[in-house]
NUVO-654845 format. One record per residue (C-alpha): residue number from 1; residue in one letter; chain; x, y negated, z. Coordinates in steps of 0.001 Angstrom, whole numbers, plus 500000, padded with zeros to 6 digits. Example, Ala and Ser with C-alpha at 12.3 -4.5 7.8 and 13.67 -1.06 7.14 Angstrom:
REM NUVO-654845
{num: 1	residu: A	chaine: A	east: 512300	north: 504500	up: 507800}
{num: 2	residu: S	chaine: A	east: 513670	north: 501060	up: 507140}
This chain:
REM NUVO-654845
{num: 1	residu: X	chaine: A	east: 229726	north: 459234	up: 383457}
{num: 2	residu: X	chaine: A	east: 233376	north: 459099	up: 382216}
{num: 3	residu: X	chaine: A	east: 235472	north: 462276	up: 383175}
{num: 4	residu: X	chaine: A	east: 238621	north: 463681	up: 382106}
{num: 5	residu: X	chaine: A	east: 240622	north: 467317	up: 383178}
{num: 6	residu: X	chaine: A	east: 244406	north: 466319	up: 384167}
{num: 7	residu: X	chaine: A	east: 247075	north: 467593	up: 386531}
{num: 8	residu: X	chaine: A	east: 246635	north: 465694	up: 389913}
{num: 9	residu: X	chaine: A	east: 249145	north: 465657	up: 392924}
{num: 10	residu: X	chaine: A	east: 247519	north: 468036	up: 395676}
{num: 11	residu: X	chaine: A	east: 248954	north: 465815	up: 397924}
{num: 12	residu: X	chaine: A	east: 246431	north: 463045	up: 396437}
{num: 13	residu: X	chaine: A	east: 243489	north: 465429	up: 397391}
{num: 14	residu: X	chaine: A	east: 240621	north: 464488	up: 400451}
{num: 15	residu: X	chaine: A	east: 237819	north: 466594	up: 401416}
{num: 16	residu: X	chaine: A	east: 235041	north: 464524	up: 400038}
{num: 17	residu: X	chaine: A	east: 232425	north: 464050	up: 402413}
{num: 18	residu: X	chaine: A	east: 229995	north: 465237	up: 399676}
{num: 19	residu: X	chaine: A	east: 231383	north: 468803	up: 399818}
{num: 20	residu: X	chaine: A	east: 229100	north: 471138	up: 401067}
{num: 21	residu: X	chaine: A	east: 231578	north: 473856	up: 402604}
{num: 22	residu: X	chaine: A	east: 231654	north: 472015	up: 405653}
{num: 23	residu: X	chaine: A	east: 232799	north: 475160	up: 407337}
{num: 24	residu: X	chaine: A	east: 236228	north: 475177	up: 405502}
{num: 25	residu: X	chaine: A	east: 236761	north: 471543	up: 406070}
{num: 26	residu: X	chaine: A	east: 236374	north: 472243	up: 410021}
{num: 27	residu: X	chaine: A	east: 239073	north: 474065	up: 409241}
{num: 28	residu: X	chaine: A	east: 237875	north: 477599	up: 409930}
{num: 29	residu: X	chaine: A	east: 239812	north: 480685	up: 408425}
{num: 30	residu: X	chaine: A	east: 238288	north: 482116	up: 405458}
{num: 31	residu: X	chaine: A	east: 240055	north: 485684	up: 404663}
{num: 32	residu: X	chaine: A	east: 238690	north: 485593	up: 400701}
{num: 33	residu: X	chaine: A	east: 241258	north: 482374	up: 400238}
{num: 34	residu: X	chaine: A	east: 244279	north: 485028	up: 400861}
{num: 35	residu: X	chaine: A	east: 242815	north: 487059	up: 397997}
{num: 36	residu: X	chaine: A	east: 242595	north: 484191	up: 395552}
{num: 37	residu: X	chaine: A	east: 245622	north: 482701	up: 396119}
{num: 38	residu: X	chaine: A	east: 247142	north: 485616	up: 395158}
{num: 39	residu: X	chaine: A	east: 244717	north: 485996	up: 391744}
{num: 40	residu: X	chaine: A	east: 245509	north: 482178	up: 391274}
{num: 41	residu: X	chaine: A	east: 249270	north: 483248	up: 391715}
{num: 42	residu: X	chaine: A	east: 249096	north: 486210	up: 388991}
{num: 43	residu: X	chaine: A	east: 246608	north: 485174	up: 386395}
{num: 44	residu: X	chaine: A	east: 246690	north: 480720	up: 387313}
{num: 45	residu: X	chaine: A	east: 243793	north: 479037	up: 387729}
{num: 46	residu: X	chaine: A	east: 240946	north: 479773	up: 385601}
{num: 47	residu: X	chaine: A	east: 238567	north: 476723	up: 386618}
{num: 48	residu: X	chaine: A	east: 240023	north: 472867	up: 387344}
{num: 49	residu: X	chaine: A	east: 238597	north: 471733	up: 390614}
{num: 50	residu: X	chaine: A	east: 236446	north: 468762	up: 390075}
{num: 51	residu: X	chaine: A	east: 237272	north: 465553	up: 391551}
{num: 52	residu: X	chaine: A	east: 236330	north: 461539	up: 391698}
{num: 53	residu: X	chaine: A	east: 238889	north: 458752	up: 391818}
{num: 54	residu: X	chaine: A	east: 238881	north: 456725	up: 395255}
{num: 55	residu: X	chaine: A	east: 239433	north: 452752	up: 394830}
{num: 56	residu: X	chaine: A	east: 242679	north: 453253	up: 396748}
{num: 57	residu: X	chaine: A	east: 243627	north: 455505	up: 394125}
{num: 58	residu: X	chaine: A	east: 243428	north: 458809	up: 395809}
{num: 59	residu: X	chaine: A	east: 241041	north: 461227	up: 394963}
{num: 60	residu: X	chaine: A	east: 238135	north: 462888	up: 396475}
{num: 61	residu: X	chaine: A	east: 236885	north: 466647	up: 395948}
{num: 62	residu: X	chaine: A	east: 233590	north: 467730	up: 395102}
{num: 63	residu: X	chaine: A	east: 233810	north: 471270	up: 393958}
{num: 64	residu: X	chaine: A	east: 236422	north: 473856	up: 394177}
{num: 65	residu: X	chaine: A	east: 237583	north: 473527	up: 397650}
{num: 66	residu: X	chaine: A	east: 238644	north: 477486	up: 397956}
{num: 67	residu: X	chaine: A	east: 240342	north: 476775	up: 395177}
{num: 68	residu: X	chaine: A	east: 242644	north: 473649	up: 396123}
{num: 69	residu: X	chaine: A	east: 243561	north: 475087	up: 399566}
{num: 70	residu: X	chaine: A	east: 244594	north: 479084	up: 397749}
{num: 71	residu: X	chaine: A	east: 246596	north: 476436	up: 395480}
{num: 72	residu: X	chaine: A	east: 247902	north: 474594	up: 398654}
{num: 73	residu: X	chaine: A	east: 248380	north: 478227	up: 400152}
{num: 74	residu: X	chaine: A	east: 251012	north: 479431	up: 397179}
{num: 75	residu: X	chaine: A	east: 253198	north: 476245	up: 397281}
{num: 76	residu: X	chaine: A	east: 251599	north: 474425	up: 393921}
{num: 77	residu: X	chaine: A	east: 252210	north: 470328	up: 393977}
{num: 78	residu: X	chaine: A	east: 249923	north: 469864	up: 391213}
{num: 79	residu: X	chaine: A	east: 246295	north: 470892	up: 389724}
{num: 80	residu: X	chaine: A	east: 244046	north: 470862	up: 387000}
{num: 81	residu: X	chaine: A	east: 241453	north: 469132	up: 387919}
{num: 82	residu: X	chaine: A	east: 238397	north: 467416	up: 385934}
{num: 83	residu: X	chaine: A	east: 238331	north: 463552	up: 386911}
{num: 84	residu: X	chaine: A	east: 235295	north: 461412	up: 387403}
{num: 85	residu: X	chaine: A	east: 235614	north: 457982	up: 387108}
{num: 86	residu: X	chaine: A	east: 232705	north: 456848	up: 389496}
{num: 87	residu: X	chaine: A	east: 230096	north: 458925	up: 390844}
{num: 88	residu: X	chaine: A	east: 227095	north: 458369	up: 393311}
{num: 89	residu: X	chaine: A	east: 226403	north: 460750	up: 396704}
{num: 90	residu: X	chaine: A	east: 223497	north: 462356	up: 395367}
{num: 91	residu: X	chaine: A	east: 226057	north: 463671	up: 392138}
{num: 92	residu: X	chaine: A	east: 228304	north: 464120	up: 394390}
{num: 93	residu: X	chaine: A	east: 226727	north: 466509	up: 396702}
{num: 94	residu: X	chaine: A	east: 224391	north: 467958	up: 393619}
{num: 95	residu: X	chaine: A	east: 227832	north: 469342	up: 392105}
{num: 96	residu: X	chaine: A	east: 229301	north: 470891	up: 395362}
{num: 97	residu: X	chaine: A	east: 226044	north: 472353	up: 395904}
{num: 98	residu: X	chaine: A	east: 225190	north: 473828	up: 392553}
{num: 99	residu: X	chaine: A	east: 228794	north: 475128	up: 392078}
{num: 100	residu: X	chaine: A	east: 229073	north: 476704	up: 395629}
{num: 101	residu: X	chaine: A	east: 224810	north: 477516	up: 396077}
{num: 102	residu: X	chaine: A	east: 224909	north: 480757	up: 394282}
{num: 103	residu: X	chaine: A	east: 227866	north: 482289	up: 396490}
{num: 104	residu: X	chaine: A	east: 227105	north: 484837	up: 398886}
{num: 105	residu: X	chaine: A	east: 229854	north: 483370	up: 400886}
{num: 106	residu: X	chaine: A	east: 228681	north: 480035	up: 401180}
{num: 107	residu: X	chaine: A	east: 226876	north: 479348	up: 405341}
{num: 108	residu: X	chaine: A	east: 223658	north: 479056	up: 405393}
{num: 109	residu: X	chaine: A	east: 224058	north: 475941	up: 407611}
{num: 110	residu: X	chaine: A	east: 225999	north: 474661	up: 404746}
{num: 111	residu: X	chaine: A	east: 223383	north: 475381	up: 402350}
{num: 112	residu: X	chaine: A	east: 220674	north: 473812	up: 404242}
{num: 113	residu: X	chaine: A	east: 222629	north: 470619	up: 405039}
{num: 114	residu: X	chaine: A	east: 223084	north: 469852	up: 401186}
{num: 115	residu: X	chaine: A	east: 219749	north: 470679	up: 400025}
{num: 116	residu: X	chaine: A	east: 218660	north: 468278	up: 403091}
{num: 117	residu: X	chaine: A	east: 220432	north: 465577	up: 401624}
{num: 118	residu: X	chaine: A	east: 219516	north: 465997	up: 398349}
{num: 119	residu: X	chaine: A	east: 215696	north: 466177	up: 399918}
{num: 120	residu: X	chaine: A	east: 216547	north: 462659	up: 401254}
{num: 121	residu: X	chaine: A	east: 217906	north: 461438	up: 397722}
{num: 122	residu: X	chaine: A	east: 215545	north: 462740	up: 395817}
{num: 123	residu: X	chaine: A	east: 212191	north: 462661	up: 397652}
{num: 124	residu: X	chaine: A	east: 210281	north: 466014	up: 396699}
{num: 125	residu: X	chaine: A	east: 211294	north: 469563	up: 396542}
{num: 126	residu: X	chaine: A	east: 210106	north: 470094	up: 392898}
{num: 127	residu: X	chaine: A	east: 213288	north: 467331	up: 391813}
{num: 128	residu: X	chaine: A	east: 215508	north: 469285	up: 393749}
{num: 129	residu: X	chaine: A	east: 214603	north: 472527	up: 392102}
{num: 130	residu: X	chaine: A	east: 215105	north: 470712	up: 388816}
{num: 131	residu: X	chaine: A	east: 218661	north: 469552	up: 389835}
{num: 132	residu: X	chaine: A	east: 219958	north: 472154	up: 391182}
{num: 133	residu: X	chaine: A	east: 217897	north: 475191	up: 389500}
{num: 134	residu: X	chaine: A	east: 217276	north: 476536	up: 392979}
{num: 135	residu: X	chaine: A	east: 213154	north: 477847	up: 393624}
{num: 136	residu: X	chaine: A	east: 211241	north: 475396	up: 395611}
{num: 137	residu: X	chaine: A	east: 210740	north: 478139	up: 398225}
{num: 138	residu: X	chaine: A	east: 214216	north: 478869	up: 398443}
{num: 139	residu: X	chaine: A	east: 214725	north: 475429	up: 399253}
{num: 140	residu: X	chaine: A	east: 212631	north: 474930	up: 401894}
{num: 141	residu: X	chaine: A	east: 213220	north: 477963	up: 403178}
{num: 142	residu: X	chaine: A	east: 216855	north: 476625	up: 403994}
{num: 143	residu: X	chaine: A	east: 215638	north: 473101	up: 405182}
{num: 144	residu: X	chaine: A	east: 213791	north: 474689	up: 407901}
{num: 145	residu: X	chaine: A	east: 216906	north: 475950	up: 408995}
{num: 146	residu: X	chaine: A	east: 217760	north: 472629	up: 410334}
{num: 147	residu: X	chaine: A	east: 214884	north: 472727	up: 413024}
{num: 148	residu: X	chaine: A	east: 215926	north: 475604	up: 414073}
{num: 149	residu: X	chaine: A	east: 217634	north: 475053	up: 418496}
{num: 150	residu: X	chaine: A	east: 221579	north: 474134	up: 418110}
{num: 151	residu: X	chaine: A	east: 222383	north: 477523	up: 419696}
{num: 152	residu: X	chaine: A	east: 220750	north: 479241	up: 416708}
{num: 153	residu: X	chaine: A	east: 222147	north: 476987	up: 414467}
{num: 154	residu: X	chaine: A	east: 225695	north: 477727	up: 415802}
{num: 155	residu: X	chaine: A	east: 224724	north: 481779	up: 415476}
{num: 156	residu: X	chaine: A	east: 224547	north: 480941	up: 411705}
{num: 157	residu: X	chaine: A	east: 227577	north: 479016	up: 411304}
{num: 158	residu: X	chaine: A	east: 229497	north: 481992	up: 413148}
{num: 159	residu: X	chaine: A	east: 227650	north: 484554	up: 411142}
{num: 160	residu: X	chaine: A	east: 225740	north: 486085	up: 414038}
{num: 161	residu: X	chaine: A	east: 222433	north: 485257	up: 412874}
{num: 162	residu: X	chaine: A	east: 222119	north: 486719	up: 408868}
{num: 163	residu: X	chaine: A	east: 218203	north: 486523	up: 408176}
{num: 164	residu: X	chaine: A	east: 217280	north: 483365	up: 406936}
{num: 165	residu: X	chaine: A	east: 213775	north: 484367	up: 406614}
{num: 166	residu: X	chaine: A	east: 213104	north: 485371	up: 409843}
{num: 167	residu: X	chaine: A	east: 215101	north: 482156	up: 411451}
{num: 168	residu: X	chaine: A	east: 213147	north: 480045	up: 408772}
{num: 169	residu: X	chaine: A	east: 209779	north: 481064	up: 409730}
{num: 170	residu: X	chaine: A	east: 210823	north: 480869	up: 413375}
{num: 171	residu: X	chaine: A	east: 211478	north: 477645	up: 413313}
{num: 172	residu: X	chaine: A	east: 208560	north: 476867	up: 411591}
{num: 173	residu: X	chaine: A	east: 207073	north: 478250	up: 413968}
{num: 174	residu: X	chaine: A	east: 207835	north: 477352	up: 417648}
{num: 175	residu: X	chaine: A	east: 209645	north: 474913	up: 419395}
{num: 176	residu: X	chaine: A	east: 213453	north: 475313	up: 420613}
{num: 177	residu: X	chaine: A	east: 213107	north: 476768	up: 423725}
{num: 178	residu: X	chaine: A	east: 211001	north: 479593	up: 422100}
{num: 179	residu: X	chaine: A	east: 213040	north: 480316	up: 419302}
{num: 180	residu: X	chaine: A	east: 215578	north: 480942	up: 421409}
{num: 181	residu: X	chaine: A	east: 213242	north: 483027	up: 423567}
{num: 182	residu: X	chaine: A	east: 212214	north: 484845	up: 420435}
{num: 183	residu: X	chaine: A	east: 215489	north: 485854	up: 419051}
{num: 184	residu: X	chaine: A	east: 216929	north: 487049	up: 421706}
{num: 185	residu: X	chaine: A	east: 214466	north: 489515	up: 422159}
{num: 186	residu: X	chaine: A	east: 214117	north: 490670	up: 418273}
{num: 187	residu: X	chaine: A	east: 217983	north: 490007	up: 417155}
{num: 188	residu: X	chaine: A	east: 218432	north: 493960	up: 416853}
{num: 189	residu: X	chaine: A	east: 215552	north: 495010	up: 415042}
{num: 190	residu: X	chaine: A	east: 215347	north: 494992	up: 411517}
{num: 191	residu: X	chaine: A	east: 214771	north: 491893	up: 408814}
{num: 192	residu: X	chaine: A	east: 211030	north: 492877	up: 408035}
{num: 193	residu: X	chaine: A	east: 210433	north: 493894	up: 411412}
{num: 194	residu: X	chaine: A	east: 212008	north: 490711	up: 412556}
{num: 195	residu: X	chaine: A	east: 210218	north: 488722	up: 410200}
{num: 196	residu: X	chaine: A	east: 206496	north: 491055	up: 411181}
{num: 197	residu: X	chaine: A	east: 207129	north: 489680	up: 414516}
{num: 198	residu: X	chaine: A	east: 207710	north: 486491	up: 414427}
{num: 199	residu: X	chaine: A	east: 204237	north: 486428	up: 412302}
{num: 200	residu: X	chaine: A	east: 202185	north: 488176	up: 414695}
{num: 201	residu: X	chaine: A	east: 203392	north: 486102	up: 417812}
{num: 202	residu: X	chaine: A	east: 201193	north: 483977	up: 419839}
{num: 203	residu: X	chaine: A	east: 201804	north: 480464	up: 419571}
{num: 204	residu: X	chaine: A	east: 202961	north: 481017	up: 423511}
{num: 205	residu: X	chaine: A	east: 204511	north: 484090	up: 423333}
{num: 206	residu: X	chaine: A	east: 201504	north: 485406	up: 425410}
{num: 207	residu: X	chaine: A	east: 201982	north: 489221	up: 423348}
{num: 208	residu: X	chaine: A	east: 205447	north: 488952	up: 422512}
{num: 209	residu: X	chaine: A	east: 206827	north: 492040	up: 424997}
{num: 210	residu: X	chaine: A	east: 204023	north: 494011	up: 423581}
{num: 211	residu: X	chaine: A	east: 204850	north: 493229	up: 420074}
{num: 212	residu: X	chaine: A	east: 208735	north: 493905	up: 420768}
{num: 213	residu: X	chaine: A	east: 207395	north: 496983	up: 422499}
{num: 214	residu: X	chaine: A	east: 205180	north: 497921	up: 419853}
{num: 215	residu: X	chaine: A	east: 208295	north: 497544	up: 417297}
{num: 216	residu: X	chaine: A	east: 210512	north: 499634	up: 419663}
{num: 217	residu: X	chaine: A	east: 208686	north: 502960	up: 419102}
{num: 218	residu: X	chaine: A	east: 208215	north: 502128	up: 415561}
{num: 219	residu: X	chaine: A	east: 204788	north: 500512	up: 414996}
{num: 220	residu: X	chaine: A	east: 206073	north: 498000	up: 412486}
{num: 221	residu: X	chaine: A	east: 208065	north: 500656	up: 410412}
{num: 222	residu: X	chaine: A	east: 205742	north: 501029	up: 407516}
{num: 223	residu: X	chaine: A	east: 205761	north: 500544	up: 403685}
{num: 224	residu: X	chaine: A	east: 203708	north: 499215	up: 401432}
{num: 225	residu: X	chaine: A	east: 203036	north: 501386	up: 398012}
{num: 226	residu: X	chaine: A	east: 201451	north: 500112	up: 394893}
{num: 227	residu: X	chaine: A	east: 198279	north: 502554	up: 393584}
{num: 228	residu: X	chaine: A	east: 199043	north: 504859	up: 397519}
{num: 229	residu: X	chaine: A	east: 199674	north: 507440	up: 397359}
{num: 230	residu: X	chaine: A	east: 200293	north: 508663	up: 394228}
{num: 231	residu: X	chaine: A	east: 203058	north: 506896	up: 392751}
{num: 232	residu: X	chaine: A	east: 205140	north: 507801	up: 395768}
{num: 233	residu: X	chaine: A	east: 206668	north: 511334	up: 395140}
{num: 234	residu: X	chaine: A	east: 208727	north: 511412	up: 398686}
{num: 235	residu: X	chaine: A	east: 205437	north: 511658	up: 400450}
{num: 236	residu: X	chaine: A	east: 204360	north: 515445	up: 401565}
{num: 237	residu: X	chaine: A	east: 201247	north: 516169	up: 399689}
{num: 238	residu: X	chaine: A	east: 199049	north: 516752	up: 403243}
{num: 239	residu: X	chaine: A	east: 199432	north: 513004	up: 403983}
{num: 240	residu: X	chaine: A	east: 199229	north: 512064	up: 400488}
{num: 241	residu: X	chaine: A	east: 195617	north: 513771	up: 400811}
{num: 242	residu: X	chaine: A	east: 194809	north: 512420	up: 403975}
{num: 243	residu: X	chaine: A	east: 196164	north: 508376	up: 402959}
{num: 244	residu: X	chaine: A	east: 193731	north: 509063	up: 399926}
{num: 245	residu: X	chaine: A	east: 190561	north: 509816	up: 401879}
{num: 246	residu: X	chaine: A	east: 191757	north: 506978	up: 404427}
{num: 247	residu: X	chaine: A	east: 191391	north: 504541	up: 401152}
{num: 248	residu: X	chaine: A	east: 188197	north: 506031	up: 399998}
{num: 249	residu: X	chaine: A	east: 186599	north: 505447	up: 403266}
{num: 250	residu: X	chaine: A	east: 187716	north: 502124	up: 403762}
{num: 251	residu: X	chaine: A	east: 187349	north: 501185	up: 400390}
{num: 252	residu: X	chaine: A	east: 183830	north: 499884	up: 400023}
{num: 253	residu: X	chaine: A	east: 184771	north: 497428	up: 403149}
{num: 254	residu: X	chaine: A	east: 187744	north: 496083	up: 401682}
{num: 255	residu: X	chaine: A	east: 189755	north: 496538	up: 405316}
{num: 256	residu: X	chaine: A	east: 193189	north: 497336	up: 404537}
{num: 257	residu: X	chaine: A	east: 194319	north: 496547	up: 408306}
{num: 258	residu: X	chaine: A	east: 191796	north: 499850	up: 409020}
{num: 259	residu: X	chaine: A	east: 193840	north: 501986	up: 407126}
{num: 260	residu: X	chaine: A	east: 197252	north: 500730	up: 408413}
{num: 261	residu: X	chaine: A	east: 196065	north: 500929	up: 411859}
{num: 262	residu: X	chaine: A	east: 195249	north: 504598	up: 411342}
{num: 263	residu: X	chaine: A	east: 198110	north: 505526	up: 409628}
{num: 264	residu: X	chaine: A	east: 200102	north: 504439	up: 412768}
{num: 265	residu: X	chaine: A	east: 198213	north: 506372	up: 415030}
{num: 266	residu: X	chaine: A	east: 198769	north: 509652	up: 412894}
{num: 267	residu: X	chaine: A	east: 202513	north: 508715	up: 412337}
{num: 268	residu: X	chaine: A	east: 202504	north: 508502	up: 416379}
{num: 269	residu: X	chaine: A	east: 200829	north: 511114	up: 416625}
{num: 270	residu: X	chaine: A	east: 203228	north: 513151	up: 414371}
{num: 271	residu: X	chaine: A	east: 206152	north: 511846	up: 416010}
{num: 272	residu: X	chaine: A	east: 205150	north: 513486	up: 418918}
{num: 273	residu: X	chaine: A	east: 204290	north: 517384	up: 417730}
C-alpha cells in the first residue's frame, strides 16, 4: 500500500466514515482538544494525522481526528499528514481503531462499533485480536455492548454508564426491557457489586429486590485472599483465627460458598455489636 507524509490543506480534510470517534464527528465538545491545541501550538505537532486520497481529490481521515480539529482550533491551513494512496474499509477502520483503542478517552460505544465492524470483515474474534492486538475477551466484551437497550447505550455515549463489565454481562444476559429494569436499580452500587448482581439474578428478576437488598446492607462486600488468612496482615488476628478454623472445617468438603456464607453472617453480626 503506497503512502507518503506531506503537508495537506485542512480545508481538503473529511471525517472518514471509517473513523471510529464517532462522538467527535457528531460534533460533541471534547475539553482535552483545548489542551492540545495549545501543546500543538508550543511544541507543533509531534504525529502527522493519517489520511487516504478521495477520487475527487479530497482527502479522507482515518486517524488523528483530535489532532486535525486542535490544528483547525489554532488557525493552521496546512498539516502533516501521512497519505495513502488507496485503502479498503476494513484498513481503514483497523487504523482508527488501533490508534484511538488504547485511549482512556475513547467511548465505549465507539469502541464497540469498530470492533463490530471489524467482526463483520473479518469473521472470528481470534483475527481481530491479531489485527488489532486487542484480547479476544476484551473484544467481545465490547461487542456485547451493542445489545445492550438504546437508553443504555445512550448512558454510555454521555458517560453515565462507566462499567463495561457489568453492562456487558447484562446484556448478555437479559432482554431490553430488563436491562433497563436492572440498572436502574444497581447504577449506584459498586463495579463488583454491580457485576455480583447481575450474576446472581434470576433469569426473571424473580430475587432481584432481595439481591439489591442484600447488597444494600453489605452482603456482597467481601474479598477474596489468596492462602486466607495469612497473607493478609490488615486482618485482626481473632478473625484471622476464626477464617482459619472456618477453612479447616470446610475443607475436606471442598464448599467454599459454606465459608463465605458464614463469614457474612459474623461480619453482620459484627456490624451490629
Amino acid at each position: 500500500m503506497a503512502m507518503n507524509v506531506r503537508e495537506i490543506s485542512l480545508q481538503d480534510v473529511d471525517i472518514s466514515e471509517f473513523n471510529t470517534r464517532k462522538n467527535l464527528a457528531d460534533g460533541q465538545y471534547d475539553s482535552t482538544i483545548e489542551d492540545l491545541a495549545k501543546s500543538i501550538e508550543k511544541q507543533g505537532l509531534l504525529s502527522p494525522i493519517t489520511v487516504f486520497q478521495k477520487p475527487d481529490g479530497r482527502y479522507a481521515l482515518v486517524a488523528g481526528q483530535r489532532r486535525l480539529l486542535a490544528c483547525k482550533q489554532i488557525g493552521w491551513s496546512m498539516i502533516p499528514a501521512i497519505v495513502r494512496d488507496s485503502m479498503t474499509d476494513a484498513d481503514a477502520t483497523a487504523i482508527s481503531l488501533v490508534e484511538n483503542v488504547h485511549r482512556a478517552d475513547m467511548n465505549p460505544r465507539d469502541k464497540a462499533v469498530a470492533f463490530k465492524a471489524l467482526l463483520d470483515r473479518f469473521g472470528n474474534f481470534q483475527t481481530v485480536s491479531r489485527e488489532t492486538g486487542v484480547g479476544v475477551s476484551t473484544i467481545r466484551k465490547y461487542v456485547q455492548l451493542l445489545d445492550l437497550a438504546p437508553q443504555l447505550q445512550e448512558q454510555l455515549v454521555a458517560g453515565e454508564a462507566r462499567n463495561t463489565e457489568a453492562l456487558a454481562r447484562l446484556a448478555q444476559r437479559f432482554d431490553a426491557d430488563k436491562q433497563v429494569e436492572v440498572w436502574n436499580k444497581i447504577r449506584g452500587f459498586t463495579q463488583d457489586v454491580q457485576q455480583e448482581i447481575i450474576k446472581r439474578a434470576d433469569p426473571g428478576l424473580e430475587n432481584l429486590d432481595t439481591l439489591v437488598d442484600q447488597a444494600a446492607e453489605g452482603a456482597f462486600n467481601y474479598y477474596v485472599v489468596r492462602n486466607c488468612p495469612f497473607d493478609c496482615p490488615t486482618i485482626p488476628e481473632s478473625l484471622k483465627k476464626q477464617v482459619a478454623e472456618m477453612v479447616e472445617a470446610f475443607k475436606a468438603q471442598g464448599v467454599k460458598q459454606e465459608v463465605q456464607k458464614q463469614l457474612r453472617k459474623t461480619s453482620g453480626k459484627r456490624s451490629t455489636n
